[in-house]
Backbone as a ProteinNet text record, in pm:
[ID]
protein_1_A
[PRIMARY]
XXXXXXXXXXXXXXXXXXXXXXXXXXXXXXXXXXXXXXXXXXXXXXXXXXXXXXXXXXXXXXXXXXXXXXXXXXXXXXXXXXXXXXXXXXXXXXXXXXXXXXXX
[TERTIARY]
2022.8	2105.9	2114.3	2247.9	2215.8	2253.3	2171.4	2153.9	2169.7	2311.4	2345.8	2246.7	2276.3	2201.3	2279.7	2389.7	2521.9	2566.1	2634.7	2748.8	2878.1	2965.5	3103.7	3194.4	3306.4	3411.1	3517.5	3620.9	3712.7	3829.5	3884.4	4030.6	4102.1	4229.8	4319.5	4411.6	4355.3	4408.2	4443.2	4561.7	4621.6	4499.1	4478.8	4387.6	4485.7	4438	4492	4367.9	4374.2	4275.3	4320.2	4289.4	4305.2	4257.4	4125.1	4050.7	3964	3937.5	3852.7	3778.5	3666.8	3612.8	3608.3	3683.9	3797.7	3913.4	3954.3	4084	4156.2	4263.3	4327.9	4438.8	4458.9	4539.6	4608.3	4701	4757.1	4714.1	4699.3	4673.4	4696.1	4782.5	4756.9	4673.9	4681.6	4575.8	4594.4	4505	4432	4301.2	4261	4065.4	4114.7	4005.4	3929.7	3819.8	3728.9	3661	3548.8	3523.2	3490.8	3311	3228.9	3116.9	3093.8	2934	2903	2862.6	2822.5	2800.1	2879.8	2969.1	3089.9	3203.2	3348.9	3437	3473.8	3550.9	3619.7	3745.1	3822.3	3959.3	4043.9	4167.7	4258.4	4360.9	4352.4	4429.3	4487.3	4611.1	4619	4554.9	4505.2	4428.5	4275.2	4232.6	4058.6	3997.7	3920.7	3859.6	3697.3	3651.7	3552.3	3440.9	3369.3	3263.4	3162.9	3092.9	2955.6	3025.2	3166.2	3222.7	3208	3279	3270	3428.3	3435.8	3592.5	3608	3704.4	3805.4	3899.8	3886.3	4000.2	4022.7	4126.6	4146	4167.4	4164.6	4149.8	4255.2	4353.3	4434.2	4402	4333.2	4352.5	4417.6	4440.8	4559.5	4616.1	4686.9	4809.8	4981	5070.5	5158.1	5223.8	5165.3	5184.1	5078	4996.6	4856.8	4886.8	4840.4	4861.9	4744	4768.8	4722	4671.2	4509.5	4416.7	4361.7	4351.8	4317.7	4185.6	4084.8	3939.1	3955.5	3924.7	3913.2	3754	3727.9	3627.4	3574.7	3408.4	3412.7	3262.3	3262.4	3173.9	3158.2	3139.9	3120.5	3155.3	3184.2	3238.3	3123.8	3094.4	3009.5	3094.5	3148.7	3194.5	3344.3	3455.1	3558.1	3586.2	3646.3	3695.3	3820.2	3868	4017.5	4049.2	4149.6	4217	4291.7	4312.7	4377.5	4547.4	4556.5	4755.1	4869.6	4843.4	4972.6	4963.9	4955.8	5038	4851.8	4817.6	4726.9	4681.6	4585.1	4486.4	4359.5	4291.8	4124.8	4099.8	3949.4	3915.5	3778.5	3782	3709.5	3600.5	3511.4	3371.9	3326.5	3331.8	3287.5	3171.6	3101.4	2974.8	3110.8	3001.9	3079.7	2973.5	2950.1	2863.7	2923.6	3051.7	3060.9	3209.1	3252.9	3379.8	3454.7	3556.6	3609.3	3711.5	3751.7	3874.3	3964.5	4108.6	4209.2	4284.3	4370.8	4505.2	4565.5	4688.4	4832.1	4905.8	4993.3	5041.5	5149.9	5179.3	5280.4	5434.3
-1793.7	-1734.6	-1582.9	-1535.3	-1385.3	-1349.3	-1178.3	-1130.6	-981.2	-914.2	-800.3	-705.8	-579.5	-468.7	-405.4	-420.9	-357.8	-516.4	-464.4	-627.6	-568.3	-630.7	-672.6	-704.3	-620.9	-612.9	-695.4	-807.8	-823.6	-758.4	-671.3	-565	-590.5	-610	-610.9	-437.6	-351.6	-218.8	-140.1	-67.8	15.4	66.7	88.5	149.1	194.3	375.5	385.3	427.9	445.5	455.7	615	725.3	853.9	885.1	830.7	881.1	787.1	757.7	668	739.8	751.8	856	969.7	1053.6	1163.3	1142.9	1073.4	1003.4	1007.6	1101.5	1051.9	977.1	917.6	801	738.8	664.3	658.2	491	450.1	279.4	256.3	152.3	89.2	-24.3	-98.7	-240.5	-266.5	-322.7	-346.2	-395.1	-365.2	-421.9	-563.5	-575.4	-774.4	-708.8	-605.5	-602.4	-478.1	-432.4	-290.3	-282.5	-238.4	-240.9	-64.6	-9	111.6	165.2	43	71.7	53.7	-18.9	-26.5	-90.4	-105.3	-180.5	-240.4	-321.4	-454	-449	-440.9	-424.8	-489.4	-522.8	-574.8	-459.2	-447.9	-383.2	-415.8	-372.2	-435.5	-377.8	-268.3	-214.1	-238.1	-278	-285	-154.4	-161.7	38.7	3.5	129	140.3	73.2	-5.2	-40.2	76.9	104.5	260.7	325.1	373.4	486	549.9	662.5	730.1	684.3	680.7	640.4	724.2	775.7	836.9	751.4	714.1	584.7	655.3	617.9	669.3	494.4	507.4	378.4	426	381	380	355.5	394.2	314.5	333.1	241.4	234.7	152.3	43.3	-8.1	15.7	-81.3	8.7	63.1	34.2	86.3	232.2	288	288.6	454.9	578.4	666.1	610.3	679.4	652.3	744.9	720	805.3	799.4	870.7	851.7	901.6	766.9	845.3	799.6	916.1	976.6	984	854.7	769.1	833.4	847.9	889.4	761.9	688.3	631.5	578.7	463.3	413.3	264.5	210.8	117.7	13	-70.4	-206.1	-308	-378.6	-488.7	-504.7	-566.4	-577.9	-734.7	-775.1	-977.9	-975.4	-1046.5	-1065.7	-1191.8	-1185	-1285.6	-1328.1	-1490.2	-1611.2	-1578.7	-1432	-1478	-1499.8	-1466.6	-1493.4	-1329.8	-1236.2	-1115.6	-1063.7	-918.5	-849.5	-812.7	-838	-823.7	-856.9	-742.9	-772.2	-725.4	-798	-764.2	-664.3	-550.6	-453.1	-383.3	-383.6	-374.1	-195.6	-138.6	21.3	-13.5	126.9	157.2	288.6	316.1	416.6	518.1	615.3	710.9	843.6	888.5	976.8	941.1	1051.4	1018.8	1139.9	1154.5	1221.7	1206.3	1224.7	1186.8	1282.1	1262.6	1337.6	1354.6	1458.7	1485.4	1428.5	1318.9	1357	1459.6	1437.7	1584.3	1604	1714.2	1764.3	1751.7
-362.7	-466.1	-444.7	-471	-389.8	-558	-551.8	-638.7	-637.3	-755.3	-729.9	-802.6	-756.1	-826.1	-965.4	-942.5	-1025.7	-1069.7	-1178.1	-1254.1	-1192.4	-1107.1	-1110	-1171.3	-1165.1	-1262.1	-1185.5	-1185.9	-1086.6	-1155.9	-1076	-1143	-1015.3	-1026.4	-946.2	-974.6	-870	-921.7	-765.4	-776.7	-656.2	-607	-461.4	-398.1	-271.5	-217.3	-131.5	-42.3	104.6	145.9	230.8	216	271.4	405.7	376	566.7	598.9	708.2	778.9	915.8	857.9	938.5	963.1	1067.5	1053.7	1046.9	1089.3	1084.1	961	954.2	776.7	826.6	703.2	724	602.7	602.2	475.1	489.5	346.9	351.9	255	225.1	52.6	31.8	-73.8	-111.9	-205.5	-267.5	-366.1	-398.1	-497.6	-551.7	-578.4	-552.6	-599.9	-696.5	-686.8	-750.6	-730.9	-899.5	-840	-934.8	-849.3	-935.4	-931.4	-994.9	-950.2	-816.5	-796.5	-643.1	-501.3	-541.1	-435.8	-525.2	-382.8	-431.8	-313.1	-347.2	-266.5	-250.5	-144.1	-183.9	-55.6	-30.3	82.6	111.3	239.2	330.2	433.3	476.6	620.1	724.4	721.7	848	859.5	975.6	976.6	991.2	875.4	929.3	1020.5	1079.6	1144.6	1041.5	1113.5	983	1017	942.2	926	907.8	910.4	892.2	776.7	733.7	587.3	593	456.1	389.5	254.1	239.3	140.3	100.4	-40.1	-109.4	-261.6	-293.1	-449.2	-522.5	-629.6	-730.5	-783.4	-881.4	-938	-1093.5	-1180.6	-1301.4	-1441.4	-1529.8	-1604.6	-1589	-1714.8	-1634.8	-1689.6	-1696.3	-1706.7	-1826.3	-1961.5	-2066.8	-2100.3	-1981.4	-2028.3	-1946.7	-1961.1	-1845	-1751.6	-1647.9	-1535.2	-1476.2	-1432.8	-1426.9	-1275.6	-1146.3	-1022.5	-1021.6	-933.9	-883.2	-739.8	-711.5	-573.2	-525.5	-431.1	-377.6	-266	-205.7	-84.3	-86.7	68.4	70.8	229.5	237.6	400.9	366.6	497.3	527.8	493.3	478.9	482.5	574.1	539.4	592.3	616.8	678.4	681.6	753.6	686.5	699.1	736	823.9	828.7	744.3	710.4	587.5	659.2	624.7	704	603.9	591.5	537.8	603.2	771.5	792.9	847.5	791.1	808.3	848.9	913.7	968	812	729.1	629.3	595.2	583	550.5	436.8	414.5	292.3	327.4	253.1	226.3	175.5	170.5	95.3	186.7	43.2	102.7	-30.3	27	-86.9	-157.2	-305.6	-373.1	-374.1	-313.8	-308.4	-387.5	-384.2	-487.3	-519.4	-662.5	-702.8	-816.9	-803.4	-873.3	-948.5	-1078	-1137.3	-1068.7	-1040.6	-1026.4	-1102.2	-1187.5	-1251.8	-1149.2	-1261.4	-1235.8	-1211.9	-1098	-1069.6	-1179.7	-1228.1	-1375.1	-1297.9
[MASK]
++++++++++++++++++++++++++++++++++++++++++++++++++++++++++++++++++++++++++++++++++++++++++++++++++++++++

């Protein structure tokens, strides 16, 4: 029986992914699921696993304003997904974070 440290939230919420490594890069997705200690999310690109990663979360939805945290952490794991099209699923740690303003 595996057993988390953090409780899991499953949110289906915009995620973009900024840098991978040094590498910046533009990526979109989305979460499956976001705890304090990491999140989970699908992308079409495979990132470096150990790497450091830069991702923003999206949250809010669409009646709701919408509030960006801006993620920095490392790679854990990356799965390719049987869809048809080049997509994996994503597991970074969340090591730090920042809310962002909307830009005016």
């Amino acid at each position: 029986m595996e057993q988390r440290r953090t409780r899991r939230f499953t949110l289906e919420l915009p995620v973009s992914v900024t840098r991978n490594g040094t590498e910046r890069i533009v990526q979109s997705g989305l979460t499956k699921n976001i705890s304090s200690g990491g999140v989970l999310f699908t992308a079409g690109k495979e990132p470096d696993v150990g790497a450091s990663i830069e991702y923003v979360v999206v949250l809010g939805g669409p009646s709701e304003p919408r509030v960006s945290l801006r993620c920095i952490g490392k790679v854990l794991r990356a799965n390719r997904l049987d869809s048809g099209e080049p997509a994996y699923e994503i597991a970074v740690t969340l090591e730090r974070y920042e809310f962002v303003r909307p830009e005016e």
